[in-house]
MARGUTI-993621 format. One record per residue (C-alpha): y negated, x negated, z. Coordinates in steps of 0.001 Angstrom, whole numbers, padded with zeros to 6 digits, always signed. Each point is the difference from the previous one (the first is absolute). Layout:
YXZ ...
//
This chain:
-006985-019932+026207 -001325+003744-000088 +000414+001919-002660 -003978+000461-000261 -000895-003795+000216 +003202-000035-003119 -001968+002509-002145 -003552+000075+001129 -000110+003861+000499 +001604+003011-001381 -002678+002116-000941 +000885+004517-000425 -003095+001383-001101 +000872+003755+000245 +001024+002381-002473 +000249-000250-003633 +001550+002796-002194 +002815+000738+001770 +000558-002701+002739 -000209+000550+003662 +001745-000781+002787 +000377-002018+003198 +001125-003828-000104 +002343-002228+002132 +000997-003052-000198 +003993-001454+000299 +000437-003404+000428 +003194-002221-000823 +000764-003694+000564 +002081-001541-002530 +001634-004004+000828 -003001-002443-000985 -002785+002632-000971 -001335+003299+000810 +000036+002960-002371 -002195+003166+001169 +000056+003684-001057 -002621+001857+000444 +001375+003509-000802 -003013+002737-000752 +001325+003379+000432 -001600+002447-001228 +000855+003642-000336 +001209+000568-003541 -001015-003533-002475 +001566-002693-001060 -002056-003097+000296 +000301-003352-001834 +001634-003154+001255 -002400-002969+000671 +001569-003471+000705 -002893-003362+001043 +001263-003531-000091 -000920-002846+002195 +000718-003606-000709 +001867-000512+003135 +001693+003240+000539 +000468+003312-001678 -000993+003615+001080 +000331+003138-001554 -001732+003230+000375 +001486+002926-001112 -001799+003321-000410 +002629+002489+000104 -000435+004041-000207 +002373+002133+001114 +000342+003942-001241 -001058+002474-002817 -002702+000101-002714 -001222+003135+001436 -002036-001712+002783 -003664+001015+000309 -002264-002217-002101 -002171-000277+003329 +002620-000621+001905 -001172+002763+002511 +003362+001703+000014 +000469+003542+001271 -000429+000664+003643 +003155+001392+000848 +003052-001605+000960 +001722+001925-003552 -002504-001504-002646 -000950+003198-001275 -003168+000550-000900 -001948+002826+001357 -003431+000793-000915 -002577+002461-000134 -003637+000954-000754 -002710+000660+001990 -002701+001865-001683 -003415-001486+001353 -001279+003389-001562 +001693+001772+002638 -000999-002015+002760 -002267+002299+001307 +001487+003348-001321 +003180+000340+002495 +001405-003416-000289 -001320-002796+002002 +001635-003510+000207 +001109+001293+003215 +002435+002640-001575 +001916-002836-001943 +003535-000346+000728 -000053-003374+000375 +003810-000454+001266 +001187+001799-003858 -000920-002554-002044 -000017-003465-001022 -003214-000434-002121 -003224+002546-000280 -002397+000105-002831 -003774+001064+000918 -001308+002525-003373 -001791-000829-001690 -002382-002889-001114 -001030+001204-003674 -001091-002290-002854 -003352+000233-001258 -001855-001141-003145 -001814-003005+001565 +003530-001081+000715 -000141+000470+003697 +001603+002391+002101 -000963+002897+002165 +001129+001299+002557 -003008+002482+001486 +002541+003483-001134 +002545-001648+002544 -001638-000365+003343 -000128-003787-000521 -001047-000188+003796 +003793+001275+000953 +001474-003017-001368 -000632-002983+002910 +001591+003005+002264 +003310+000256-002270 +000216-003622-000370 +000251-000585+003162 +002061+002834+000758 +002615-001347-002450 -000068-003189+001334 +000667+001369+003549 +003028+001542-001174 +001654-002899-002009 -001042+001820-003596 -001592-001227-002827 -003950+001355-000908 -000530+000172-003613 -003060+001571-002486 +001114+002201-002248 -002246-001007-003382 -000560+002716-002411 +001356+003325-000261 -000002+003324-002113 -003739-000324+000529 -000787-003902+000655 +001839-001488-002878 -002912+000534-002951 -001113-003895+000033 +003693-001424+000338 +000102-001115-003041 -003316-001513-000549 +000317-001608+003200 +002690-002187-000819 -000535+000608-004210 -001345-003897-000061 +000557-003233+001374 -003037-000124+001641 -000087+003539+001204 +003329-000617+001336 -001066-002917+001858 -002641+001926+002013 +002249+002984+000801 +002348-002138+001480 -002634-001226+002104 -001390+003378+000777 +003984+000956+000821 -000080-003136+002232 -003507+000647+001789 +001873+003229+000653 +002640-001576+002180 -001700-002023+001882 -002936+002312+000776 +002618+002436+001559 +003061-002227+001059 +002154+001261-002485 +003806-000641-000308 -000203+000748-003913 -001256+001850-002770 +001525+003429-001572 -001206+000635-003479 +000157+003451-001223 -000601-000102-004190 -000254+003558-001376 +001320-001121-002536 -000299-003428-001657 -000451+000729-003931 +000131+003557+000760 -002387+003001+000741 -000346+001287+003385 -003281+001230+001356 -000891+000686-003264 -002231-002280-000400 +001166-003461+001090 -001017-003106-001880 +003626-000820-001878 +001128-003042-001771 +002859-000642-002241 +000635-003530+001814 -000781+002171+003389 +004021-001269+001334 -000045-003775-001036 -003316-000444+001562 +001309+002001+003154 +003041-002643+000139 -002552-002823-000554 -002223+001629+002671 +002501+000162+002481 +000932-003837-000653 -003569-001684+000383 -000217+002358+003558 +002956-001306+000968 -001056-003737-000662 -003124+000435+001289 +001420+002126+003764 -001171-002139+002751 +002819+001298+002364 +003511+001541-000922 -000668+003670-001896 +001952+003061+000434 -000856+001484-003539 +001109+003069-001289 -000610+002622-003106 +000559+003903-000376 +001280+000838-003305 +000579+002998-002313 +003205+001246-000051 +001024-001382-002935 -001509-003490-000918 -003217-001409-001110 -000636-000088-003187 +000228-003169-002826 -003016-000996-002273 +001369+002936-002504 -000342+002716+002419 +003431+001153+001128 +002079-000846+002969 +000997-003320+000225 +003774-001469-000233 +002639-002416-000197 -001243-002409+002697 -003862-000103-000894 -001216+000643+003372 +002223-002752+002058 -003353-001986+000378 -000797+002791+002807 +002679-001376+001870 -001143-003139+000485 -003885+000987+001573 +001173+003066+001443 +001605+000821+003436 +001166+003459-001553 -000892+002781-002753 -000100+003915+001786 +001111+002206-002227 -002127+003230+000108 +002932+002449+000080 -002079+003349-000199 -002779+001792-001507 +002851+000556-002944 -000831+004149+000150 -003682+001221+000871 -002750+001956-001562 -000137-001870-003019 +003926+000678-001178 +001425+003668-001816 +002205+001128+002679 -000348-000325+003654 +002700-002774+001255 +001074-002666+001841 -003174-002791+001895 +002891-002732+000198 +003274+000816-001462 +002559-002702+000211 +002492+000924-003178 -002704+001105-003289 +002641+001765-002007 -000233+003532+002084 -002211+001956-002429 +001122-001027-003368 -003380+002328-001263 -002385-002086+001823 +001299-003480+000903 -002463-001954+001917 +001956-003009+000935 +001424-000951+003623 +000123-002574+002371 +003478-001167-001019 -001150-000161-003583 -003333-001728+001158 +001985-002614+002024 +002511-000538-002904 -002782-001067-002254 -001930-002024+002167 +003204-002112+000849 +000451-000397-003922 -003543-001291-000264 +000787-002735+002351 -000662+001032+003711 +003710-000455+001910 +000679+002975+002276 -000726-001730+003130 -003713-000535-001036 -000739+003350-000319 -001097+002726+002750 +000601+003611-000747 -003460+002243+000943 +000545+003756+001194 -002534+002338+000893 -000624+001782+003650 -001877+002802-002274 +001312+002340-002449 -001973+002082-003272 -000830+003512+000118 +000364+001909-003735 -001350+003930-000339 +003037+001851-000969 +000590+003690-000163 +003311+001631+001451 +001162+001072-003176 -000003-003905-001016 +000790-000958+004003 +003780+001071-000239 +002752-000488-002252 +001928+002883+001171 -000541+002203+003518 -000488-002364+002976 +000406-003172-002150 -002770-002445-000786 -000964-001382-003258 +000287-003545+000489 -002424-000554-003653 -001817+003138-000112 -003057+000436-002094 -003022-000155+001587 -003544+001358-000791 -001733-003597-000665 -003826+001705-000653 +000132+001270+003985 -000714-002955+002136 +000057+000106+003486 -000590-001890+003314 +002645-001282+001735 -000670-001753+003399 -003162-000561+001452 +000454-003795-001450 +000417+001243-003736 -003943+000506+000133 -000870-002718-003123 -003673+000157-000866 -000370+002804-003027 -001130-002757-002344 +002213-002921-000520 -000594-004135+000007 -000013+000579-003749 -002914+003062+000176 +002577+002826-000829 +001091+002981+001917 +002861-000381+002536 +001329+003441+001237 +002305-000336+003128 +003458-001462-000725 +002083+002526+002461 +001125-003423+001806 +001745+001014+003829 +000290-003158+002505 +002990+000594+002036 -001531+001012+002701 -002279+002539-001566 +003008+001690-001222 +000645+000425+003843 -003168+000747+001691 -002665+001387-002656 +002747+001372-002907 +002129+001395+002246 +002772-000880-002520 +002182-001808+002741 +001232-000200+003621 -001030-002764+002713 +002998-001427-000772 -000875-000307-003921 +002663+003282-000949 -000943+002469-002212 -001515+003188+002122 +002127+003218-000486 -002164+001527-001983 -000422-002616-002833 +002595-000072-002562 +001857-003491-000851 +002337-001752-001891 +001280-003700-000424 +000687-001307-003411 +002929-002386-000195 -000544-001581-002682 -003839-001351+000885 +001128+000262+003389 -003332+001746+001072 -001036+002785+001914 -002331+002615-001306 -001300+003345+001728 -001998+003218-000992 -002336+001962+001738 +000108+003358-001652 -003028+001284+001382 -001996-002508-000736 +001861-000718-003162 -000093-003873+000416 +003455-001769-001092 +000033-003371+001804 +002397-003180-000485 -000097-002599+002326 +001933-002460+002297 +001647+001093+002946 +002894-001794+002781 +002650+000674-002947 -001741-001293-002654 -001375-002889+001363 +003462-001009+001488 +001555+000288-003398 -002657-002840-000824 +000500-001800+002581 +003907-000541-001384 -000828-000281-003508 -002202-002984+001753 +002653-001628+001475 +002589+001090-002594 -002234-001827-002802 -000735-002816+002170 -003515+000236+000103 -002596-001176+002156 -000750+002508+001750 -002819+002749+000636 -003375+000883+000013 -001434+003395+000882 -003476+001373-001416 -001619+000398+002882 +000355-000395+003263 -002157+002673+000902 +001633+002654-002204 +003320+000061+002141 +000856+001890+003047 +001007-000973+003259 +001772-002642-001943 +002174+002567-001596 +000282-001601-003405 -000280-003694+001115 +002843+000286+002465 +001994+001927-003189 -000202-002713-002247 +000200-003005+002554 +003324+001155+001389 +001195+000538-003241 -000824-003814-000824 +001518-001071+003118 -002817-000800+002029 
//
């Protein structure tokens, strides 16, 4: 007798939390009965063991998973033979300002996240800043070329109604609609959700909420109950982790919930120096201990403290940047001694100055308050508008450089000009890339796609990951 007239049916419904996988079935005869196996394999879960009597004769199912807990709760995977992930952003915003869906690099990367759909009051989301017309076009484009399409939710701007979107049970309940309308509207692989910051001040003047990270985690668990089709979800984080109902970083385990709804947490590994801080300085230093005067914090710190608040190493994805910032400093301040570079110089914070011809915010912020040019260089405006580099990404002979080795970042100075600039370069980036697959992480994602050049800074990093 077959094994399906034995048990009826076997019924897989998909993905839940962590399980996916691909199913086969061994069969074994044993004397005066039959037992089955149906083995589920699946790439990193262990399933349970189910065993159904008959009067007559006995058969046993067994649900077996083979592999590591750091399998993808949507059971997507990576698209690359390695499993490391590779992602990046596409900034809708951009779209139509030099980088079309046609420029993407589709072949670099294993997931792409379309900025930004922001939250608004109502508790919907809107997308009209982000060329919301663009998205069918990179949808399908990812598709074509075996990567996943997420929305990016949120961002530095968009995150102002996070926390009253999800700040009730029933206000949860609709979001997670609205996320879900989302996906299928635009075919979407998954969700990215990009909380500046949850229980924290961003904007300036985002809604906060002292329960803002326990109703994230419930949030994330009634999506993922309510996901009509497997889910690749992710979330960008701070550098160091969200914050607890008392309002510091939280620790000691408190965020392993995250693990269970989420594919993986991207650590935001720059913006540690800018405009806002005393000195000029490293965008994404890996060690924080370089300038005992000013200590900002690293990525290895950052990391450290996220895997002590419960997320293993293998769920989390370092982020680097393809841009660098831009800080006014004279050339008394520039050099340490002749010919060598300050690598924390002061800068003059009150003179505020464009950088590329992206770093060209509206005066007047979300929040209604003035927002002078941040002095932010994409990569390849440090090349073709700055002047700052060569086509190959090297500094030009007449711009003054240096490499710290303890951040392990680059930084340059154009004394004319007077603008000090630190950002990522083939050396820096490749550093990352082993501190990546030193630490066991997950792998990569690059803010944005479109700031790179010729795929210097992609093809840095992924080598150094072993892609």
């Amino acid at each position: 007798m077959s094994l399906v007239r034995r048990i009826g049916y076997l019924r897989y419904s998909g993905c839940r939390s962590n399980q996916v996988g691909v199913c086969f079935l061994l069969s074994l005869e044993l004397n005066t009965f039959q037992l089955h196996y149906i083995l589920l394999i699946q790439f990193k879960f262990l399933l349970v063991l189910h065993s159904i009597m008959s009067f007559a004769k006995l058969s046993l199912a067994a649900l077996l998973a083979v592999g590591a807990s750091a399998a993808p709760c949507s059971g997507n995977g990576t698209s690359n033979s390695t499993g490391v992930v590779a992602s990046t952003y596409f900034a809708g915003y951009h779209a139509n300002r030099g980088f079309p869906v046609s420029s993407m690099p589709w072949d670099k990367y294993t997931d792409a996240k379309y900025a930004f759909a922001e939250t608004a009051a109502d508790g919907s989301l809107n997308l009209t800043k982000s060329a919301p017309d663009q998205i069918p076009a990179f949808v399908s484009a990812a598709h074509e070329h075996n990567v996943k399409a997420l929305v990016s939710i949120g961002g530095w701007t968009g995150s102002r109604y996070f926390s009253t979107s999800i700040g009730s049970a029933e206000n949860r309940t609709a979001f997670v609609k609205t996320c879900l309308d989302l996906v299928e509207k635009y075919n979407l692989d998954g969700l990215d959700f990009d909380w500046e910051y949850p229980n924290r001040q961003g904007l300036g003047c985002n809604a906060i909420n002292p329960d803002d990270t326990a109703n994230f985690a419930t949030f994330l668990k009634e999506l993922r109950q309510k996901q009509t089709k497997p889910l690749y979800l992710t979330a960008a984080t701070s550098l160091f982790p969200w914050y607890n109902s008392a309002g510091v970083s939280s620790v000691n385990g408190t965020l392993a919930p995250f693990t269970e709804t989420l594919d993986y947490l991207m650590v935001m590994g720059y913006d540690i120096y800018g405009a806002w801080a005393a000195t000029g300085g490293p965008n994404a230093p890996l060690a924080s201990s370089c300038d005992t005067r000013n200590n900002q914090g690293g990525i290895k710190e950052g990391i450290d403290k996220w895997v002590n608040a419960g997320i293993p190493a293998n769920k989390l994805v370092l982020a680097v940047g393809a841009y660098g910032h831009g800080f006014s400093v004279n050339s008394t301040s520039a050099f340490t001694s002749p010919g060598v570079l300050n690598a924390y110089p002061p800068q003059n914070s009150s003179h505020r100055f464009q950088g590329s011809s992206w770093d060209d915010d509206p005066p007047i912020d979300e929040c209604g308050n003035a927002q002078p040019p941040s002095g932010t260089y994409t990569f390849w405006s440090m090349i073709t508008e700055g002047k700052f580099l060569d086509e190959t990404g090297k500094p030009r002979e007449s711009i003054a450089t240096g490499y710290d080795n303890c951040s392990q970042t680059p930084y340059l100075y154009n004394e004319t000009a007077q603008v000090w600039v630190s950002y990522d370069n083939v050396e820096s980036l490749s550093a990352k890339g082993k501190y990546i697959t030193s630490s066991k992480l997950a792998g990569f994602a690059l803010w944005e796609a479109g700031g790179d050049y010729n795929n210097i800074l992609v093809n840095a990093i992924r080598s150094a990951v072993g892609l």
